[in-house]
VOBARO-957400 format. One record per atom (N, C-alpha, C, O): residue in three letters; chain; atom name; x, y, z. Coordinates in pm, 1 decimal. Example, Ala and Ser with C-alpha at 12.3 -4.5 7.8 and 13.67 -1.06 7.14 Angstrom:
REM residues 2
+------+-----+------+----------+----------+----------+
: type : mol : atom :     east :    north :       up :
+------+-----+------+----------+----------+----------+
:  ALA :   A :    N :   1319.0 :   -569.0 :    780.0 :
:  ALA :   A :   CA :   1230.0 :   -450.0 :    780.0 :
:  ALA :   A :    C :   1320.0 :   -330.0 :    780.0 :
:  ALA :   A :    O :   1423.6 :   -331.9 :    846.5 :
:  SER :   A :    N :   1285.0 :   -225.0 :    708.0 :
:  SER :   A :   CA :   1367.0 :   -106.0 :    714.0 :
:  SER :   A :    C :   1290.0 :      3.0 :    787.0 :
:  SER :   A :    O :   1340.9 :    113.8 :    803.9 :
+------+-----+------+----------+----------+----------+
***
This chain:
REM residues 58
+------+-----+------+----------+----------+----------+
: type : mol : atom :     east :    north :       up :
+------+-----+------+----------+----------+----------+
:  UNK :   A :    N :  16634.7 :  28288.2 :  15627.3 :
:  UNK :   A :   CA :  16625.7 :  28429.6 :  15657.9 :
:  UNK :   A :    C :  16515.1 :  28490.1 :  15573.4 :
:  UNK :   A :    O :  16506.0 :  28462.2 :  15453.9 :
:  UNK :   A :    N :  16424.4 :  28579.3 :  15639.0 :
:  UNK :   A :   CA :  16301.9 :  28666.2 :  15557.0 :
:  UNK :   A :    C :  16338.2 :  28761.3 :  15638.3 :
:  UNK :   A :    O :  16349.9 :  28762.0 :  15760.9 :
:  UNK :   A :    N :  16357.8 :  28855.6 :  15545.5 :
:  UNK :   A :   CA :  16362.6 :  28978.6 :  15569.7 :
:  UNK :   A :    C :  16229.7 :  29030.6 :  15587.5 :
:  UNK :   A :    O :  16148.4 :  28987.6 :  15505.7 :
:  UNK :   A :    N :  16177.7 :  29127.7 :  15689.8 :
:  UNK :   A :   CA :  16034.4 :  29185.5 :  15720.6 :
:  UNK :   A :    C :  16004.0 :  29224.0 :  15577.4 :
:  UNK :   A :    O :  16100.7 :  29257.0 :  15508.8 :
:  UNK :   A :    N :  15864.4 :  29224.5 :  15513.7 :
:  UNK :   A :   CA :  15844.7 :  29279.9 :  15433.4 :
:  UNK :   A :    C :  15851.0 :  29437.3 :  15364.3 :
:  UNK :   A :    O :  15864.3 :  29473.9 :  15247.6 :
:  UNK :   A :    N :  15833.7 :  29517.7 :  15502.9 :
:  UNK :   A :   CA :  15869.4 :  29678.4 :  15484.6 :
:  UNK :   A :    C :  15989.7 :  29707.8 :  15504.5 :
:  UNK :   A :    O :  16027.5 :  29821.5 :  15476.4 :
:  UNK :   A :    N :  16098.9 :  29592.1 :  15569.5 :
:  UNK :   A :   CA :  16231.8 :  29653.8 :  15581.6 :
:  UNK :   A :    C :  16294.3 :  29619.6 :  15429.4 :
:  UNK :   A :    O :  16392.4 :  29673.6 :  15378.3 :
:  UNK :   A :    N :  16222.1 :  29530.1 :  15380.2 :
:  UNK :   A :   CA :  16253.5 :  29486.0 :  15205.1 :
:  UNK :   A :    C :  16223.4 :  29594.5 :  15132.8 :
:  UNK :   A :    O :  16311.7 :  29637.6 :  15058.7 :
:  UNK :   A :    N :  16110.1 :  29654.1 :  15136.7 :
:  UNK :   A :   CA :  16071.6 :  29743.2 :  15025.8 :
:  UNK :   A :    C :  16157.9 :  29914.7 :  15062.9 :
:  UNK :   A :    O :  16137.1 :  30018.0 :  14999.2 :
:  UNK :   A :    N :  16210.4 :  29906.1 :  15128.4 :
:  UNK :   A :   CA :  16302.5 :  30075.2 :  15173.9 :
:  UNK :   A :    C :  16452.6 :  30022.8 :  15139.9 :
:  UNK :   A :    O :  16535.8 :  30108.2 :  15109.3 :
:  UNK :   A :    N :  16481.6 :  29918.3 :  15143.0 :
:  UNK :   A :   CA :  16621.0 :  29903.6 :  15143.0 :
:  UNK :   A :    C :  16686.4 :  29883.3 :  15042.1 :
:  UNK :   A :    O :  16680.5 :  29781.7 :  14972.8 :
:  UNK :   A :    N :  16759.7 :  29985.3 :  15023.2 :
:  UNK :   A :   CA :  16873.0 :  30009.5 :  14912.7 :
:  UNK :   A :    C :  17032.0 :  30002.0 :  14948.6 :
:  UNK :   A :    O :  17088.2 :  30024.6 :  15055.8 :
:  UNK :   A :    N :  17090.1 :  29958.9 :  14810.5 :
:  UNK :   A :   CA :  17242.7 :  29975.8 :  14822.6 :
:  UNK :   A :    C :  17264.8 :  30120.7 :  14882.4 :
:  UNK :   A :    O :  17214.6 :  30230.0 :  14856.3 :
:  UNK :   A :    N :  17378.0 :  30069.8 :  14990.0 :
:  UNK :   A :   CA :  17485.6 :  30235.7 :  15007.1 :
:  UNK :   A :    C :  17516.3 :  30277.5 :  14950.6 :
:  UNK :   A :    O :  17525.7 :  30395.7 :  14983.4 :
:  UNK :   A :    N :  17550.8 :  30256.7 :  14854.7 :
:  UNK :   A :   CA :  17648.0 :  30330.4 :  14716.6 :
:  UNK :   A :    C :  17583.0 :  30357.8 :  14606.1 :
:  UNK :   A :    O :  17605.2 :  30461.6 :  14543.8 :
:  UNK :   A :    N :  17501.4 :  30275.2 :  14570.7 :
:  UNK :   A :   CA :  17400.4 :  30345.2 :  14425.0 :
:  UNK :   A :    C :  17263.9 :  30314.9 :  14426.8 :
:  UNK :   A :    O :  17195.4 :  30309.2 :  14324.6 :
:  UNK :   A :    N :  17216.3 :  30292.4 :  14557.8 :
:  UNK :   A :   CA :  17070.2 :  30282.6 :  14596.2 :
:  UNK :   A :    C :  16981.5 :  30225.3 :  14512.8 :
:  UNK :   A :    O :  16868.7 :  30272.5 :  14498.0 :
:  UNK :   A :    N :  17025.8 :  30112.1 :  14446.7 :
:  UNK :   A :   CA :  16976.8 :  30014.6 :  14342.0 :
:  UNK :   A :    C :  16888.1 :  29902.9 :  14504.8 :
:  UNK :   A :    O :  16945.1 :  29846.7 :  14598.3 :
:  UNK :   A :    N :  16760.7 :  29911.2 :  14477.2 :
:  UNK :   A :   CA :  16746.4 :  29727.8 :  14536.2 :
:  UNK :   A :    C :  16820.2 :  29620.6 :  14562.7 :
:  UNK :   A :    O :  16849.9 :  29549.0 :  14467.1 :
:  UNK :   A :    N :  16865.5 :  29585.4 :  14692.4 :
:  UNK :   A :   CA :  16938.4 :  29510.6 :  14704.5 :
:  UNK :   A :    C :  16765.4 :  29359.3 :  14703.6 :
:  UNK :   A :    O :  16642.5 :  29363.4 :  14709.7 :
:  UNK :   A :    N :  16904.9 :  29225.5 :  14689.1 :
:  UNK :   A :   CA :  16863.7 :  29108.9 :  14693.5 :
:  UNK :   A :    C :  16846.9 :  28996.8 :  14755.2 :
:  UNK :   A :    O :  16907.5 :  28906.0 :  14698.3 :
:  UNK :   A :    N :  16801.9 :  28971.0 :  14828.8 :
:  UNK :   A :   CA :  16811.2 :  28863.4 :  14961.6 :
:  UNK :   A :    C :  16888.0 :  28752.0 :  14919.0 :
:  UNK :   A :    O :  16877.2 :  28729.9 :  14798.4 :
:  UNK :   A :    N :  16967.0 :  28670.3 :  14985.8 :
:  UNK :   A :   CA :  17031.0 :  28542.5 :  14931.7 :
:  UNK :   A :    C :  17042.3 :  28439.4 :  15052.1 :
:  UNK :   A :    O :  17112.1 :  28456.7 :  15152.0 :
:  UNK :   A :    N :  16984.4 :  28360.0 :  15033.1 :
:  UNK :   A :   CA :  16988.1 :  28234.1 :  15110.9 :
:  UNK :   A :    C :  17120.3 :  28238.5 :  15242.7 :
:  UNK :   A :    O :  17137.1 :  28259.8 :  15362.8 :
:  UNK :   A :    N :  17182.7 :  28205.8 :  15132.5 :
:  UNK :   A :   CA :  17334.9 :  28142.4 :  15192.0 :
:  UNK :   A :    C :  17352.9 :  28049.6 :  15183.9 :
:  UNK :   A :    O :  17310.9 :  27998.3 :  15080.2 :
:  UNK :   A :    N :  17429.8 :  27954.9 :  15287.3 :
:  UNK :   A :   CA :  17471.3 :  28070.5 :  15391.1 :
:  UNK :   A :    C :  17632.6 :  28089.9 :  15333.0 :
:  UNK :   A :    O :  17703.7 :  28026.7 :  15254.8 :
:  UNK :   A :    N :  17649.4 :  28221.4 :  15421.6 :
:  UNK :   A :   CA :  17576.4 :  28251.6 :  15505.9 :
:  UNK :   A :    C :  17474.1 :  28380.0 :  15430.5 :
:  UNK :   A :    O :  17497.1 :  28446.0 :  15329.1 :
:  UNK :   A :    N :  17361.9 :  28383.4 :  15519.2 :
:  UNK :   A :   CA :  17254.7 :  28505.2 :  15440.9 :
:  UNK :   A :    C :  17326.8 :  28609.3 :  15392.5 :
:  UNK :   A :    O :  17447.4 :  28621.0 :  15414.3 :
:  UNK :   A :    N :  17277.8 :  28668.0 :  15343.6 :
:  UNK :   A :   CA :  17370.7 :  28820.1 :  15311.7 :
:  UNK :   A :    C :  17180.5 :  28851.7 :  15196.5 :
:  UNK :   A :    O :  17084.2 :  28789.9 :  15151.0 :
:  UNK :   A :    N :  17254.8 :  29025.9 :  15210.5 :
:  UNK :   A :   CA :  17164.0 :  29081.8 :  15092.7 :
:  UNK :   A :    C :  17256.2 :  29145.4 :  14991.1 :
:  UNK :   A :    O :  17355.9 :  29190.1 :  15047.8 :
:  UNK :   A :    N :  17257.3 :  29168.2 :  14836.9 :
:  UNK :   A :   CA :  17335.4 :  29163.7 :  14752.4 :
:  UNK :   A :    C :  17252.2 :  29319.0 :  14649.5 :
:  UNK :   A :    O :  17135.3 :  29344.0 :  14619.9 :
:  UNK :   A :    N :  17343.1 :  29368.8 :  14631.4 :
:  UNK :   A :   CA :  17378.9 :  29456.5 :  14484.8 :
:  UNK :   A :    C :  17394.1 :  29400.0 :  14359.9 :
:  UNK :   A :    O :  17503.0 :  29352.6 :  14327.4 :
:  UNK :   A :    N :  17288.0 :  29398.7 :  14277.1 :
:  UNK :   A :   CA :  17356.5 :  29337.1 :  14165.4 :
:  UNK :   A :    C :  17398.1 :  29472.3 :  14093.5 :
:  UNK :   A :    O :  17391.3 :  29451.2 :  13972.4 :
:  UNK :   A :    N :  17423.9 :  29555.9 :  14109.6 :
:  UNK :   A :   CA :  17416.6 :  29651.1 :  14018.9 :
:  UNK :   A :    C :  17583.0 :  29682.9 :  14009.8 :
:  UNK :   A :    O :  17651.1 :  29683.2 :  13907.3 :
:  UNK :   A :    N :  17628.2 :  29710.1 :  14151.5 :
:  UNK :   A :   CA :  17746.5 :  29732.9 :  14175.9 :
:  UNK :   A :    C :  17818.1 :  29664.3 :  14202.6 :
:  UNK :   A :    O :  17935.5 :  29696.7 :  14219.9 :
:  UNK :   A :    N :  17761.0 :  29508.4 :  14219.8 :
:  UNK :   A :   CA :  17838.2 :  29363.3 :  14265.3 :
:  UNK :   A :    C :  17881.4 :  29365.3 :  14443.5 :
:  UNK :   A :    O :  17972.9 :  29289.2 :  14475.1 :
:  UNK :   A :    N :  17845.9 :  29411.9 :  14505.0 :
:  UNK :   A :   CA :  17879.0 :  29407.7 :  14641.1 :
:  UNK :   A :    C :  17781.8 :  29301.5 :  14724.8 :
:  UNK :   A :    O :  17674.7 :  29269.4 :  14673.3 :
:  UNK :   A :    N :  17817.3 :  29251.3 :  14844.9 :
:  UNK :   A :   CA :  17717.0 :  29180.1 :  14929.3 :
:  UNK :   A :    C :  17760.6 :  29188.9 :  15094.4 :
:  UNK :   A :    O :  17877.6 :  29196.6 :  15131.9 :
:  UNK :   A :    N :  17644.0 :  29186.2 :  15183.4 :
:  UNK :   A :   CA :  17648.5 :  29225.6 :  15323.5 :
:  UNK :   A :    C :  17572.5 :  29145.9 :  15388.8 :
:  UNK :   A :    O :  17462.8 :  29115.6 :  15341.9 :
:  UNK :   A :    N :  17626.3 :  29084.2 :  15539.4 :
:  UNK :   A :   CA :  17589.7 :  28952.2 :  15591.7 :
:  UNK :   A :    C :  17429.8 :  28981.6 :  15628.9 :
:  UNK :   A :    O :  17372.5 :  29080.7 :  15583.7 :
:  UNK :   A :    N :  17388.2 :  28920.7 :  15684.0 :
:  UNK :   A :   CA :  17246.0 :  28972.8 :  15767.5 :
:  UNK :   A :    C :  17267.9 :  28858.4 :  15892.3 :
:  UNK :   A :    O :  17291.3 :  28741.3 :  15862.7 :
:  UNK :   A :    N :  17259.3 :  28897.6 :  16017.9 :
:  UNK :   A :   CA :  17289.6 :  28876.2 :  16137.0 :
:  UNK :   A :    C :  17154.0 :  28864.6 :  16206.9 :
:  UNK :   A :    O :  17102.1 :  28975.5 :  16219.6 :
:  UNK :   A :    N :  17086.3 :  28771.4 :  16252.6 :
:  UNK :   A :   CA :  16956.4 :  28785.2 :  16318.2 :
:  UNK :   A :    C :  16836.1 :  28855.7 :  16279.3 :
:  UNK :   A :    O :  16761.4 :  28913.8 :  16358.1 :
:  UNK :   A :    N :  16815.2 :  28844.6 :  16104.3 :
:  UNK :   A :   CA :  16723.7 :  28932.9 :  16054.8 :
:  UNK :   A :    C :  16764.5 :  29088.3 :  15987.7 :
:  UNK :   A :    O :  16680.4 :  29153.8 :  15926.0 :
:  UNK :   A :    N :  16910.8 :  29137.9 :  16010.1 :
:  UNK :   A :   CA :  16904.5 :  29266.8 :  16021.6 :
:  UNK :   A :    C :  17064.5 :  29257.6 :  15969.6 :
:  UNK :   A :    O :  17168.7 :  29208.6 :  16013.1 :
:  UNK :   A :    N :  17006.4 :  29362.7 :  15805.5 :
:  UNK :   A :   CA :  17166.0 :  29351.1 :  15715.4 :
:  UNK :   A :    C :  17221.2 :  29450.4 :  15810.8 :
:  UNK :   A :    O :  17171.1 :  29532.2 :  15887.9 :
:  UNK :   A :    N :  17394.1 :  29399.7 :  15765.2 :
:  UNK :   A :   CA :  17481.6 :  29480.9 :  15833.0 :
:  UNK :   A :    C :  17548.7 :  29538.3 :  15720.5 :
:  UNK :   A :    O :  17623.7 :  29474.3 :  15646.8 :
:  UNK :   A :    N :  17511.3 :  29701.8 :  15703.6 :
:  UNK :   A :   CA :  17493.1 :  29753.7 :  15608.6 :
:  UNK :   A :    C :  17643.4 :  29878.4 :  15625.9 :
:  UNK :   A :    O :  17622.8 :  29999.6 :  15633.3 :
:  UNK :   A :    N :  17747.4 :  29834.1 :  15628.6 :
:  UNK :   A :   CA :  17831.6 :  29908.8 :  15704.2 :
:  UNK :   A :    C :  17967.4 :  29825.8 :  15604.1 :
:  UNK :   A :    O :  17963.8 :  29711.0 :  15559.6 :
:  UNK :   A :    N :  18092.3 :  29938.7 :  15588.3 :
:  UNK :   A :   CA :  18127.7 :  29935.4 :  15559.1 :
:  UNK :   A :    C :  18244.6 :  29795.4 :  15561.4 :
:  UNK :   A :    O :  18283.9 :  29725.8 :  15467.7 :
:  UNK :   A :    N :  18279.1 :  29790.3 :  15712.6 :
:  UNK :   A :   CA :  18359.1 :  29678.8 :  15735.1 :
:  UNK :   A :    C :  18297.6 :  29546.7 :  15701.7 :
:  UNK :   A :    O :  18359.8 :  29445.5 :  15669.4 :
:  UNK :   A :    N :  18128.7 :  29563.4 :  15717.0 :
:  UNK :   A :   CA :  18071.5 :  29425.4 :  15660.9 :
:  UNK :   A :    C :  18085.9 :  29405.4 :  15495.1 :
:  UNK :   A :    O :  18051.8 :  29307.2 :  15429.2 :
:  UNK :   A :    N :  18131.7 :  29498.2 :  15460.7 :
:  UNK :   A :   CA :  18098.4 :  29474.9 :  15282.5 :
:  UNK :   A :    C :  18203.5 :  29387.6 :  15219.8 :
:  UNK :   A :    O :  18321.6 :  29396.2 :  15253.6 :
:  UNK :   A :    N :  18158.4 :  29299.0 :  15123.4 :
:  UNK :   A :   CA :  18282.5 :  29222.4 :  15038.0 :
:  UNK :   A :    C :  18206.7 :  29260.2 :  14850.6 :
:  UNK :   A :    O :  18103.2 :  29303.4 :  14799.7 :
:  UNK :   A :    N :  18307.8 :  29221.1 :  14820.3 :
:  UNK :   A :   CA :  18236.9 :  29231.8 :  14692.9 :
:  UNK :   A :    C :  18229.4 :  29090.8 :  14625.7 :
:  UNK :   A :    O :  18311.1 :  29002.1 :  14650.6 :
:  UNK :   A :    N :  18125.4 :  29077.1 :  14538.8 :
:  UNK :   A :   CA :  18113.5 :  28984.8 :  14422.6 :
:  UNK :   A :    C :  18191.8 :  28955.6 :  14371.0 :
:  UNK :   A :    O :  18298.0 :  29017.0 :  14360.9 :
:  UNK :   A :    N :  18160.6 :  28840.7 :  14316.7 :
:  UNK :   A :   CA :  18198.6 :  28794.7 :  14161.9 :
:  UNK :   A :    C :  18140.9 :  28776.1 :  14088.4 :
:  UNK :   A :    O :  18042.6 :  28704.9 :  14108.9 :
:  UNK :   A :    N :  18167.1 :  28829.7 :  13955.6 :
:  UNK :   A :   CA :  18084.1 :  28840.7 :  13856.3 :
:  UNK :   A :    C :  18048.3 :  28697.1 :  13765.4 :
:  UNK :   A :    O :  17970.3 :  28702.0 :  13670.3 :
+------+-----+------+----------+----------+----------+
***
């Protein structure tokens, strides 16, 4: 998974608008380190929504 380069540089956490982090996987997801949360990415495109969210482990 590569995230477009301009959809990388705008995209922030929902909750404390820290830079999120791309992660392999699988499965892909992009990650919060700030707040510990992570959200899948589905065909290029995080699913940035509440029911998609799980949280970390620290």
């Amino acid at each position: 998974m590569d995230l477009d380069p301009v959809l990388r540089s705008i995209l922030g956490c929902p909750h404390c608008k820290a830079p999120l982090e791309e992660h392999q996987g699988p499965p892909p997801e992009v990650c919060c380190g700030r707040c510990l949360r992570a959200w899948p990415v589905e065909e290029g495109v995080p699913q940035l929504v509440p029911e998609q969210e799980r949280p970390l482990t620290p």
